[in-house]
C-alpha positions as CSV (number, residue, x, y, z in Angstrom):
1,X,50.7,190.5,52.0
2,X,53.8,191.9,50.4
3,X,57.5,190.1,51.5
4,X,59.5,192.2,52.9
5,X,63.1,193.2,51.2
6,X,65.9,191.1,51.7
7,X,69.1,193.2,53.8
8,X,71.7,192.7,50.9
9,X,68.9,194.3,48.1
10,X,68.2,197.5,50.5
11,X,71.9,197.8,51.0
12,X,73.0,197.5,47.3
13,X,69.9,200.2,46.7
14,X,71.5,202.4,48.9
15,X,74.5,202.2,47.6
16,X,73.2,203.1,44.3
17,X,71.4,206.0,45.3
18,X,74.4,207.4,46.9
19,X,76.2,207.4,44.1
20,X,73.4,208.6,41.6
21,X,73.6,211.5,44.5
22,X,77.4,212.3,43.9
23,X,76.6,212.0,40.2
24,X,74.0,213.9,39.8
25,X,75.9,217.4,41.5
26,X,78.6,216.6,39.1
27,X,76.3,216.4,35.9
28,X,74.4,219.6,37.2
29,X,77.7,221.6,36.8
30,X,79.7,219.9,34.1
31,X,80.2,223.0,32.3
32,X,81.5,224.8,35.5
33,X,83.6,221.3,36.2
34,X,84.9,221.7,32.7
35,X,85.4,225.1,31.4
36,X,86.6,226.2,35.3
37,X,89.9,224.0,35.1
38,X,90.8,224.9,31.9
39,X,90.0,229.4,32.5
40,X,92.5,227.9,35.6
41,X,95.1,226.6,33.1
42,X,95.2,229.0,30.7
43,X,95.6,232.0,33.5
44,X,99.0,229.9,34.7
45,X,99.9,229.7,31.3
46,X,100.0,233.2,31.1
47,X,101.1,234.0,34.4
48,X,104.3,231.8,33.7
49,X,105.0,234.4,30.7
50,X,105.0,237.0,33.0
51,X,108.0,235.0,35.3
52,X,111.7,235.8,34.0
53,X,113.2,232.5,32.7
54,X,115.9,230.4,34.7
55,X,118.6,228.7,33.0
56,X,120.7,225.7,34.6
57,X,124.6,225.6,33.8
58,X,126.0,222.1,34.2
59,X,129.7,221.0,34.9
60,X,131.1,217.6,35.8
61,X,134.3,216.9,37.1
62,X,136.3,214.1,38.8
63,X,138.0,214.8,42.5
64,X,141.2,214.0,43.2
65,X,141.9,210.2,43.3
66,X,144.2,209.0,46.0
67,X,146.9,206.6,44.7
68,X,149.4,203.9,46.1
69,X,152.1,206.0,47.9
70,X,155.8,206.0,46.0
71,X,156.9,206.0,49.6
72,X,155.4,202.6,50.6
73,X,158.2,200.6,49.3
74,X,160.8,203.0,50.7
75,X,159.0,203.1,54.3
76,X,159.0,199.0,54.4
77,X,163.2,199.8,54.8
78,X,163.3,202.1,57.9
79,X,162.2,199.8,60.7
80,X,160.6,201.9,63.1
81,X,159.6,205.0,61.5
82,X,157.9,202.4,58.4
83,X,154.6,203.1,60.3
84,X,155.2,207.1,60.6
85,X,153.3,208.3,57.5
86,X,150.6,206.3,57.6
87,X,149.7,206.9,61.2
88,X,150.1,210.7,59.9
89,X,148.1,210.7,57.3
90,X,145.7,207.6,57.3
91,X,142.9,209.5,56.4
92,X,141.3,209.2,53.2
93,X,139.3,212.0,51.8
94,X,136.0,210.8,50.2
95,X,134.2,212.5,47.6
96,X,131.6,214.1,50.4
97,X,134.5,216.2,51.2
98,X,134.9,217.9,48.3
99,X,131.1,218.5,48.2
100,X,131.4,219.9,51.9
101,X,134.5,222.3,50.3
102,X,132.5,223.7,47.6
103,X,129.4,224.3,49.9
104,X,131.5,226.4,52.7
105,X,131.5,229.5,53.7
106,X,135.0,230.8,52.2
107,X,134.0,229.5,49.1
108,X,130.5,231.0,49.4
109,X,131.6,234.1,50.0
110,X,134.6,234.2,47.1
111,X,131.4,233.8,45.2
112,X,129.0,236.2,46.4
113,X,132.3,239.1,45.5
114,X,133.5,237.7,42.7
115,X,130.1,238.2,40.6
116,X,128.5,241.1,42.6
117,X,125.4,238.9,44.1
118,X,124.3,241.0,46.9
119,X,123.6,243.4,44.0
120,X,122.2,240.2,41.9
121,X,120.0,239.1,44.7
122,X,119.6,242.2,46.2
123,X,120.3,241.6,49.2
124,X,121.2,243.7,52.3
125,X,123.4,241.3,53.9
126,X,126.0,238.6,53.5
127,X,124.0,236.0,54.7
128,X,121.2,236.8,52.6
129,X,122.8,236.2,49.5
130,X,124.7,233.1,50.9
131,X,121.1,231.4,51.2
132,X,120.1,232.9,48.3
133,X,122.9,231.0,46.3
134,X,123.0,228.1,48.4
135,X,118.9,227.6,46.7
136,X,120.5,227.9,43.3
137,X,123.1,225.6,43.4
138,X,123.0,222.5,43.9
139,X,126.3,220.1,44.0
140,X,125.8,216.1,44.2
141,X,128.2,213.2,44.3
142,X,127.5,210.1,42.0
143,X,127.5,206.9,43.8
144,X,127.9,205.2,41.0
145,X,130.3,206.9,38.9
146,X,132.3,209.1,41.6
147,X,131.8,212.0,39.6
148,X,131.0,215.4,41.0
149,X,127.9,217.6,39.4
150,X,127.3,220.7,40.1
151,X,124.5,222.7,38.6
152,X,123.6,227.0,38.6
153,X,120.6,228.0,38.0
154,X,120.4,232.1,37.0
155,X,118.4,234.7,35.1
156,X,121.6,235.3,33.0
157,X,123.0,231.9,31.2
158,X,126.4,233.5,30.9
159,X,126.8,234.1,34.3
160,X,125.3,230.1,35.3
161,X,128.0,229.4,33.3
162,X,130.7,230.7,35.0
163,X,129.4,230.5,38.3
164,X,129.4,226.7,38.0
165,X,133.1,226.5,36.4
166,X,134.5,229.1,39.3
167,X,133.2,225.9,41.6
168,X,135.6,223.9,40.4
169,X,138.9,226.9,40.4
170,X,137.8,227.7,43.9
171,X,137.9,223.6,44.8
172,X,141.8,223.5,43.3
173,X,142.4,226.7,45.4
174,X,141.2,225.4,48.6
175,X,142.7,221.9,47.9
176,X,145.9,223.5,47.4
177,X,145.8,225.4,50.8
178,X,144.7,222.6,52.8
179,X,146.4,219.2,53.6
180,X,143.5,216.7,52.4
181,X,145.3,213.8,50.4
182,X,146.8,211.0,52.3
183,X,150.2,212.7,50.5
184,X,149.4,216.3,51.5
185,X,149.0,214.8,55.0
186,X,152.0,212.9,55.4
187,X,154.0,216.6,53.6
188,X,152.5,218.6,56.0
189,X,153.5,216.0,58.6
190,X,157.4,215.9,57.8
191,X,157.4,219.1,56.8
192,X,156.9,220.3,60.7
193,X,159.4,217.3,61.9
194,X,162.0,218.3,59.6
195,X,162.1,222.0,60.5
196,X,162.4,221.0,64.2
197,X,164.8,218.5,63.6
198,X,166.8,221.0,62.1
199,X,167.2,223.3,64.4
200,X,168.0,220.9,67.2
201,X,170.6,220.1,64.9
202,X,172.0,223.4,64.0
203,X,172.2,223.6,68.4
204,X,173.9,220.0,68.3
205,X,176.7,221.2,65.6
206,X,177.0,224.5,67.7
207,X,177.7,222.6,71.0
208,X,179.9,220.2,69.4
209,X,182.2,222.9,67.8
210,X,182.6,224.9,71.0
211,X,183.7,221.7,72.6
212,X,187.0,222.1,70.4
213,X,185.9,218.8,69.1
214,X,188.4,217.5,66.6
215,X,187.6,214.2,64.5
216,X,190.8,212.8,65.4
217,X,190.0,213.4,69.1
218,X,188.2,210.4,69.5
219,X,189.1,207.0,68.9
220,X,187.4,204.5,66.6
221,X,185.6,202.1,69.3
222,X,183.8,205.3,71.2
223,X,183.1,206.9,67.4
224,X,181.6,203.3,66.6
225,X,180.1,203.5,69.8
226,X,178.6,207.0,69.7
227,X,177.1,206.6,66.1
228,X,175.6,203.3,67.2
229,X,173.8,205.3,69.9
230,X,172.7,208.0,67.7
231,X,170.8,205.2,65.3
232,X,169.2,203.5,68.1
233,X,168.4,206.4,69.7
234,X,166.9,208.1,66.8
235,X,164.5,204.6,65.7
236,X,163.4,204.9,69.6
237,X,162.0,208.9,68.6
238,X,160.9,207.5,65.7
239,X,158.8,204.6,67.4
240,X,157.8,206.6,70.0
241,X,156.6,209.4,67.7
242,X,154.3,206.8,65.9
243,X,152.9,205.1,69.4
244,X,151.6,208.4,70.0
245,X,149.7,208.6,66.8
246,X,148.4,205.2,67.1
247,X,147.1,206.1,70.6
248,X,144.9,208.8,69.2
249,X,143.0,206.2,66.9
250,X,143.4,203.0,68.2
251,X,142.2,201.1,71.4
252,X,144.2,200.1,74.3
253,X,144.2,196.8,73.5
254,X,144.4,196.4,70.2
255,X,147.0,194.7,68.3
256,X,148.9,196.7,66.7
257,X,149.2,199.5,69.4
258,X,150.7,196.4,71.8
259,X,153.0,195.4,69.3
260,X,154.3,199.1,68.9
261,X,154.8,199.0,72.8
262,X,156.3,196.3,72.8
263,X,159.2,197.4,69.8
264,X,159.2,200.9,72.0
265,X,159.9,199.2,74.9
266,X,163.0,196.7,73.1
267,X,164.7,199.4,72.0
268,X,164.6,201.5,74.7
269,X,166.1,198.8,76.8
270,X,168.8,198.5,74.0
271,X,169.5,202.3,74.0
272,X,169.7,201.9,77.9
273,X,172.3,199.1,77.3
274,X,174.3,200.9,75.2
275,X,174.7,204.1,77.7
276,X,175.8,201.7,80.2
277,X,178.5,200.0,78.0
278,X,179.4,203.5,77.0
279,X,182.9,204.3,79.5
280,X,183.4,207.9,78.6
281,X,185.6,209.3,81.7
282,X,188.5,211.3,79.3
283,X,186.4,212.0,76.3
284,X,182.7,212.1,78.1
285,X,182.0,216.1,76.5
286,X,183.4,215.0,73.1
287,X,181.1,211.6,73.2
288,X,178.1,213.5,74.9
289,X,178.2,216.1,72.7
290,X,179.0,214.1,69.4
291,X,176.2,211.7,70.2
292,X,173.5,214.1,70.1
293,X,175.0,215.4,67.1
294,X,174.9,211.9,65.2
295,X,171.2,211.4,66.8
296,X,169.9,214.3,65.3
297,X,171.4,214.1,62.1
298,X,170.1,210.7,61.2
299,X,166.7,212.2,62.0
300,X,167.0,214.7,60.0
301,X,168.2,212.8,56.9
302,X,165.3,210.7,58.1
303,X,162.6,213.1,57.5
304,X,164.6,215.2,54.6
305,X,163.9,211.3,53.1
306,X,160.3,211.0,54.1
307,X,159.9,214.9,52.9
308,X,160.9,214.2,49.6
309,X,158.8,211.2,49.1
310,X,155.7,212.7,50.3
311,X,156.4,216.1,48.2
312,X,156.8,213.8,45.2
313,X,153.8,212.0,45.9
314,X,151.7,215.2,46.4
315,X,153.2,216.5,42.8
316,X,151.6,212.8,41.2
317,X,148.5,213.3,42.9
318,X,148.4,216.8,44.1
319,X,145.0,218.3,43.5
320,X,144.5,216.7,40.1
321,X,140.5,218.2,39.4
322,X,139.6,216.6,36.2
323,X,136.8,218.3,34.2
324,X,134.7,216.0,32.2
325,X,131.8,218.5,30.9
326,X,133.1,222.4,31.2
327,X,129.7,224.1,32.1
328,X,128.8,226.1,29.2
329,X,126.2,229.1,28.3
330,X,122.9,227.3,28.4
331,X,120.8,227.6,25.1
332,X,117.2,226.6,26.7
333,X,115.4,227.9,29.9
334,X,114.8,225.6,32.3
335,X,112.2,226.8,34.3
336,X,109.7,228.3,34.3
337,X,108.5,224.7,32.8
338,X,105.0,226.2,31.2
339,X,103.3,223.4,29.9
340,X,103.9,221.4,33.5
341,X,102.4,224.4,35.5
342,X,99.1,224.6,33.3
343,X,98.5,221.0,33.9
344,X,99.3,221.1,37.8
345,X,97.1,224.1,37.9
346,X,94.2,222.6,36.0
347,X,94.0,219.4,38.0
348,X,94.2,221.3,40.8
349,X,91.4,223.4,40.2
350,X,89.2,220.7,38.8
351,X,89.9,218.7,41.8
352,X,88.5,222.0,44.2
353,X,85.4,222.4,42.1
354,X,84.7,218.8,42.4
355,X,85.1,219.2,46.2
356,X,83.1,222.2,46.2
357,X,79.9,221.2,44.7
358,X,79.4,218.0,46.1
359,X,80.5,220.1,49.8
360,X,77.7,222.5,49.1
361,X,75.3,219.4,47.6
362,X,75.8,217.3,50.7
363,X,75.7,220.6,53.2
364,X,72.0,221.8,50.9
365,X,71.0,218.1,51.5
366,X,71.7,217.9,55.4
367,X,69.6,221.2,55.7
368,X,66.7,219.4,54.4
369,X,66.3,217.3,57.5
370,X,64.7,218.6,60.5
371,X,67.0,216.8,62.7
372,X,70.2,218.5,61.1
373,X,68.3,221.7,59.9
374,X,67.7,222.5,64.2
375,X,71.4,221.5,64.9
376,X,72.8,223.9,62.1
377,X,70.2,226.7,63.8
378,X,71.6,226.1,66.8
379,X,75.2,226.3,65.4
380,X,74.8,229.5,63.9
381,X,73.3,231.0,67.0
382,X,75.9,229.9,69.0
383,X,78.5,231.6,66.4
384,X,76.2,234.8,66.3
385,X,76.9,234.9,70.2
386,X,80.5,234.8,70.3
C-alpha cells in the first residue's frame, strides 16, 4: 500500500507546475516577446523624427535683496514718529513674490504681444495662448541659493532666448511701478503724508497772513508757548498715526500696541495741559492761528525728512535684478529626448505582450474545464441577449 504524499511536497509541486505554466506561454512566443518590443522601439524612434525639436533657454538671476534701512539710525531720534516707517512698511517681500510677478497676467500678456504668440500658438484667444505659455515656462525659486530660474522652452532657440531674458526686464518694470521693498513701502508711505501735510500748511500760512499777523505782534512767552504746542501736538499725530497701523497687525493686547497707547495717551494729556496754561484773551487769533501754523510745519519738515531717507534708501536698494547666467540661444534640442522614448516605448510594449499571452494562456486553460467552460457559455449568452 502506497503512503500517501506529505501536504508541504503536493504544495511545493504545485507551485512548480504553476510556474512551469507561466514559463512555458512565455517560451512558446519568445520570438513575438522579443522582436515585438523592439518593431515597438524602433517605430518611436522614428516617430520622434517626425516631432519638431524643442529647445530650453535658461536665465538666472538674483531678486532684490532687502537691506538695513539708512533711516534706522535717524528714526531712533524722533520719539514718536521712530515707529512710523516700520509700521508702514514692515513687510518683507520674499523671493515667491517675485515668482508670483513674473507668472501674472500683466506680464503674461506683455508677452503674448511683444513676440506675436497667438500667431505662435495659434491661438484664437488670449487665454489660449496665456496657458499655452504658462506650459512652456517654467520659473522656480532656489531654496538653497535664493536664486531665481527661469526656463523657455520653444521651436525657435532665438526666440527661448529672449523670451526668458524679457522675464527678467518685465520683473524691473513691474518692480519699479509697484511699492514692494520695505524702502518703496515706507516712500510710497511719506510720499502721501507729505503731500497732505503740505497743503494743510499752504491753508495754515494763508490763515495766518490774513490775520495781519506780524512777528513782532506777539511776545516771546506766547511765541515760546505756541511753538511748544505745535511740537507736542505734532508727536501726538505722529503717535497716533502709528497706533493706527499697529492696530491693523497687532492684537489688542499685545505689548507693544499698549505701550503705544499708553505714550498716545501721555502726550495727549500734555498737549491738553499746555491749551490750558495757554491765556490768549488779546492775541488768541494771532496764537490760534500761528499754532497751527508751527504744528504743521514741523510735520512737514517731519515727513520731507522721512521722504528723503526712504527715497535714498529705495535708490541703494531700488529694484537691483542681478543676472547671473543671461539666457542665451540654445545650441542642443532638448526634447524630443529619442533614445529615452524608444526605451519607454519598448518596455512598454514588452510588458503588454507579456500580459497578453499569459491572459489568453490562462483564459485557453479555464476553457478547458467543464466547470468554467459552462460558466463562460452562459456568459456569452447572457452578452448575446443584451
Amino acid at each position: 500500500m502506497t503512503a500517501p504524499t506529505p501536504p508541504n511536497v503536493e504544495a511545493e509541486e504545485d507551485d512548480g507546475l504553476d510556474l512551469l505554466d507561466l514559463l512555458m506561454p512565455i517560451a512558446q512566443h519568445l520570438k513575438l516577446l522579443v522582436i515585438g518590443p523592439l518593431l515597438a522601439g524602433l517605430a518611436a524612434l522614428g516617430i520622434t523624427y517626425l516631432i519638431a525639436p524643442t529647445f530650453t533657454a535658461t536665465t538666472k538671476f538674483l531678486p532684490p535683496q532687502q537691506q538695513q534701512s539708512a533711516a534706522a539710525s535717524a528714526l531712533a531720534s524722533l520719539g514718536a514718529l521712530s515707529g512710523l516707517a516700520g509700521a508702514a512698511g514692515g513687510i518683507k517681500s520674499p523671493g515667491d513674490q517675485y515668482v508670483a510677478l513674473m507668472q501674472s497676467v500683466s506680464v503674461t500678456d506683455r508677452l503674448v504681444d511683444k513676440f506675436k504668440l497667438m500667431d505662435v500658438y495659434e491661438a484664437k484667444y488670449r487665454f489660449e495662448a496665456r496657458k499655452e505659455l504658462a506650459s512652456n515656462v517654467r520659473i522656480a525659486l532656489g531654496k538653497k541659493d535664493g536664486l531665481i530660474t527661469v526656463e523657455v522652452d520653444d521651436k525657435d532657440p532665438q526666440r527661448a532666448a529672449d523670451m526668458a531674458n524679457h522675464h527678467v526686464e518685465e520683473l524691473r518694470r513691474v518692480t519699479s511701478e509697484l511699492a514692494l521693498t520695505e524702502a518703496q513701502q515706507r516712500r510710497a508711505f511719506f510720499e502721501t503724508q507729505l503731500k497732505q501735510t503740505r497743503d494743510r500748511l499752504t491753508v495754515a500760512q494763508q490763515a495766518l497772513q490774513s490775520s495781519g499777523f506780524n512777528p513782532g505782534a506777539l511776545r516771546a512767552e506766547p511765541k515760546a508757548a505756541a511753538e511748544g504746542y505745535a511740537r507736542i501736538k505734532a508727536e501726538t499725530t505722529a503717535a497716533e498715526v502709528r497706533l493706527q497701523t499697529m492696530r491693523q497687525r497687532l492684537a489688542d493686547n499685545a505689548p507693544e500696541l499698549l505701550q503705544q497707547q499708553t505714550l498716545v495717551f501721555a502726550l495727549r494729556s500734555q498737549m491738553a495741559k499746555l491749551e490750558t496754561n495757554i491765556d490768549t484773551p488779546r492775541d488768541g487769533d494771532y496764537l490760534g492761528r500761528y499754532r497751527e501754523f508751527k504744528y504743521q510745519e514741523t510735520l512737514f519738515e517731519l515727513f520731507s525728512r522721512q521722504f528723503e531717507l526712504a527715497r535714498l534708501d529705495e535708490s541703494r536698494e531700488g529694484a537691483l535684478i542681478q543676472v547671473v547666467d543671461v539666457a542665451t540661444k540654445p545650441e542642443w534640442k532638448s526634447k524630443p529626448k529619442r533614445g529615452q522614448m524608444a526605451m519607454v516605448t519598448t518596455l512598454a510594449a514588452a510588458i503588454f505582450l507579456i500580459a497578453f499571452v499569459l491572459v489568453r494562456h490562462a483564459w485557453r486553460r479555464a476553457s478547458t474545464q467543464p466547470e468554467t467552460a459552462e460558466k463562460l457559455a452562459q456568459l456569452r449568452l447572457a452578452l448575446r441577449g443584451r
